[in-house]
N, C-alpha and C positions, 0 to 999 in steps of 0.2 A: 304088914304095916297096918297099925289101927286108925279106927276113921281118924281120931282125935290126933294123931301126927298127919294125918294127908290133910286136916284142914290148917294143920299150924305152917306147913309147908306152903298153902296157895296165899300165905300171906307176905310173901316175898316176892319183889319185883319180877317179873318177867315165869313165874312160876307157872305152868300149865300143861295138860297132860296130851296136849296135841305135838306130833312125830314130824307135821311138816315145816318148810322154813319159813313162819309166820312173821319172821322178824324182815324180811327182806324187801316187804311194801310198804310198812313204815323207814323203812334207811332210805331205798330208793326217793320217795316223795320228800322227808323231810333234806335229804339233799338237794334233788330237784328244786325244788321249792327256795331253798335258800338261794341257789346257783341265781334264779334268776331275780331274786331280791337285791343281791350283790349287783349284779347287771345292772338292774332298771334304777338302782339308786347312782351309781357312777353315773351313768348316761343322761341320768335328770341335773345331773348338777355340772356336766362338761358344760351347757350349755349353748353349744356350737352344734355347726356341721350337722344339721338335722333338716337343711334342705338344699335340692338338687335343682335345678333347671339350664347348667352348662349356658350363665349368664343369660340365656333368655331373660326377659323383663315381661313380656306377654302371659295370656291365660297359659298354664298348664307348670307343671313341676312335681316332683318327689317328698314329701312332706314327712318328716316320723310321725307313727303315729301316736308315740311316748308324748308329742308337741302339740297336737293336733286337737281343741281349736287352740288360733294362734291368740291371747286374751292381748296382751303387749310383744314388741318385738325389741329387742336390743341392736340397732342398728349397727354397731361396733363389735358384733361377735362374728368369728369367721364361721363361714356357713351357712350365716342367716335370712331368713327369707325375704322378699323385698316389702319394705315396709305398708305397701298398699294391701298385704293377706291380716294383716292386724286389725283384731277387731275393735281395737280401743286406742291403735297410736303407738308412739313409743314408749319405749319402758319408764314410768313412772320417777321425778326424781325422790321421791318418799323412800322409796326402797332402801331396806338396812345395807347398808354397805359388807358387812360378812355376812350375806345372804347369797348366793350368787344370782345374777339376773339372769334366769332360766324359765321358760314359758311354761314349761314340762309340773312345775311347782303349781301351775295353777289348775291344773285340769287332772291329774292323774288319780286326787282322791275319788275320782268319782266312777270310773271304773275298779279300781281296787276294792272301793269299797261293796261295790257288787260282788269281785270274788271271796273276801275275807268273809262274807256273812254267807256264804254258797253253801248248802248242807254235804255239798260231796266238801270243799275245802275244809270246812268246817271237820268234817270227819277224820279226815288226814292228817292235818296239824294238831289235832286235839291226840290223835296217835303218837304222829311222828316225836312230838316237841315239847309236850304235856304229860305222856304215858297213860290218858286219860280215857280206856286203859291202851295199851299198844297193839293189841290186835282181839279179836273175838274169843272167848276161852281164856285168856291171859292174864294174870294180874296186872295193874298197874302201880299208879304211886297209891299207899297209902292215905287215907284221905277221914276224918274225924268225922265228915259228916260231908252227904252229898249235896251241895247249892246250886246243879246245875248252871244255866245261862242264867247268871245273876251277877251283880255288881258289877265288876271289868265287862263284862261280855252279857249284858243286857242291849249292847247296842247291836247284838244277830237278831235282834227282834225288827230292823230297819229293813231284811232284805228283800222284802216285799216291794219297796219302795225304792230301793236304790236297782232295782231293775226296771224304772223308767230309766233311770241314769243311764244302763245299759243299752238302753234302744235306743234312747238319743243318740250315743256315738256309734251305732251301727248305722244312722244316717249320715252321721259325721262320715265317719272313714270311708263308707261310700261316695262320699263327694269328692274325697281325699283321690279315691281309687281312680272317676273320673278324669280329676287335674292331671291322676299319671299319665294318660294315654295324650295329653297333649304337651308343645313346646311350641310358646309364644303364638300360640291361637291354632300351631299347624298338628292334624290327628297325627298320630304314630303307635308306636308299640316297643317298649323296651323291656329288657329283664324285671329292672324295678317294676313297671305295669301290671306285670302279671303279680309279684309279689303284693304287692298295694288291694289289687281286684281280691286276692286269697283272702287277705287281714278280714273284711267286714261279712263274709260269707264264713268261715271259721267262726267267729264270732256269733255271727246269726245261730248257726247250728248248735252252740255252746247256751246262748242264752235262753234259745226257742225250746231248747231243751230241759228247761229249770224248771226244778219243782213250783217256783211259784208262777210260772206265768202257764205252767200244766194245770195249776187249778183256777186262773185266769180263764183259760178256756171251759172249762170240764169242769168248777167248782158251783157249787148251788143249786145240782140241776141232777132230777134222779131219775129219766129218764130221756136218752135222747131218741126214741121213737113214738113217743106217744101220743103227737099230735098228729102224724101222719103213717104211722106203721111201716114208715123208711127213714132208715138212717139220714141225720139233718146235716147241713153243713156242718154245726158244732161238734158233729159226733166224730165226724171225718177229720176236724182240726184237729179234734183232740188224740185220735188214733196217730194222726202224724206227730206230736208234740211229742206223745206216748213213745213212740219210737226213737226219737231224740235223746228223750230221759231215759230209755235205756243204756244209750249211750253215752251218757253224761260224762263220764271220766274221759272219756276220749276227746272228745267235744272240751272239756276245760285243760287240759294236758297238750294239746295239737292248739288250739289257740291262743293260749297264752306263749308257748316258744314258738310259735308263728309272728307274734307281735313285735315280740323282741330281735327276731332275725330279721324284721323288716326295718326296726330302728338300727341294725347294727349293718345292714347294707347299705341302707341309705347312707348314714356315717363313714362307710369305709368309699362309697362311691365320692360323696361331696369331700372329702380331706384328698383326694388323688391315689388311695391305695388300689381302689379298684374300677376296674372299666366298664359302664355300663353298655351294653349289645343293644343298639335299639338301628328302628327306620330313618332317624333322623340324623344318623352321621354326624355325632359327638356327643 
């Protein structure tokens, strides 16, 4: 084969001279990824059954964290939490009526919008869903000219910023995680508790892990010994963060279906499908 057919060949989708099965971590992700699009959109719009406390009315209870903070409460939704975790009162009568009154609407841009601009998500969906190209060596979609992050997707330029967003509700869901280990002011310990405690530590390790709060720590700075000819604290966070973004895929993969398994138990505990195991006997 002459050079001039092997180049007219890599100009077809998915054309490339690597032997292994490069196509099977863009299918896997870009399913993954949708599965739990599908999920988190149902569950945002059921609107119910997103908290637990076995009628207690005292401090403590199971909260999704799809809901989590609570902005208004819909006091007429079954499931819902007792109107005093509402930071603002009940639902709104402004609200469009084919909208549904879902708390989850009001807060979930703001972690999503942390992972949509993630440079590992960013990388996968621009594979999985784009072809843009599908894997390393690989052709992708033909394309007239490259604009990079431009026009639609000038807004990956935000993620810097939407990872404060991120660490606010690592404080959230740790408050969240709190309220599980109580019912009605008394401590305890139930299945959901442990699930709740996982959520914002997953998280943590996910976000602590991101290239931009990696050069949050570690950026501007070209030496960390040279004021003292010992490694500084900064040098030491940044070895740890280091560590993290090595593991970034695992880190955004484990907690984002860690999030969603906590919304979907809480939901099957509070409707009655399922029974939670705790010290407080119900």
């Amino acid at each position: 084969m002459s050079i001039e057919e092997s180049d007219l060949q890599t100009t077809t989708l998915g054309s490339t001279n690597r032997t292994d099965n490069w196509w099977f971590e863009p299918l896997w992700t870009g399913l993954g990824f949708l599965a739990f699009v599908i999920y988190t959109t149902w569950a945002v719009f059921q609107a119910d059954y997103y908290w637990w406390s076995a009628y207690a009315q005292g401090f403590g209870g199971y909260l999704s964290p799809f809901y989590s903070p609570l902005i208004f409460i819909n006091p007429f939704a079954e499931g819902a939490a007792p109107m005093y975790h509402s930071l603002f009162g009940s639902w709104p009568g402004w609200w469009p009526k084919l909208i549904p009154a879902s708390p989850a609407i009001f807060i979930l841009f703001g972690p999503l919008s942390f992972r949509l601009t993630c440079y590992y998500y960013r990388k996968f969906y621009y594979r999985a869903y784009f072809m843009s190209p599908p894997a390393c060596a690989v052709q992708g979609l033909p394309q007239k000219e490259y604009k990079g992050e431009t026009a639609l997707f000038v807004f990956q330029n935000l993620h810097r910023y939407t990872m404060y967003i991120a660490l606010a509700f690592i404080a959230i869901l740790s408050y969240d995680a709190l309220l599980g280990f109580f019912r009605d002011g008394k401590f305890g310990i139930g299945v959901g508790s442990i699930i709740l405690l996982a959520n914002p530590i997953l998280l943590a390790g996910y976000t602590f892990g991101c290239h931009a709060f990696r050069h949050l720590i570690g950026g501007k700075h070209n030496c960390f010994t040279c004021s003292h000819g010992k490694h500084n604290i900064r040098y030491r966070l940044w070895k740890g963060v280091s560590w993290l973004n090595g593991r970034h895929m695992f880190w955004a993969w484990v907690s984002m279906i860690w999030v969603a398994f906590a919304d979907f138990y809480i939901r099957m505990v509070a409707n009655g499908s399922w029974v939670d195991f705790n010290t407080w006997g119900y």
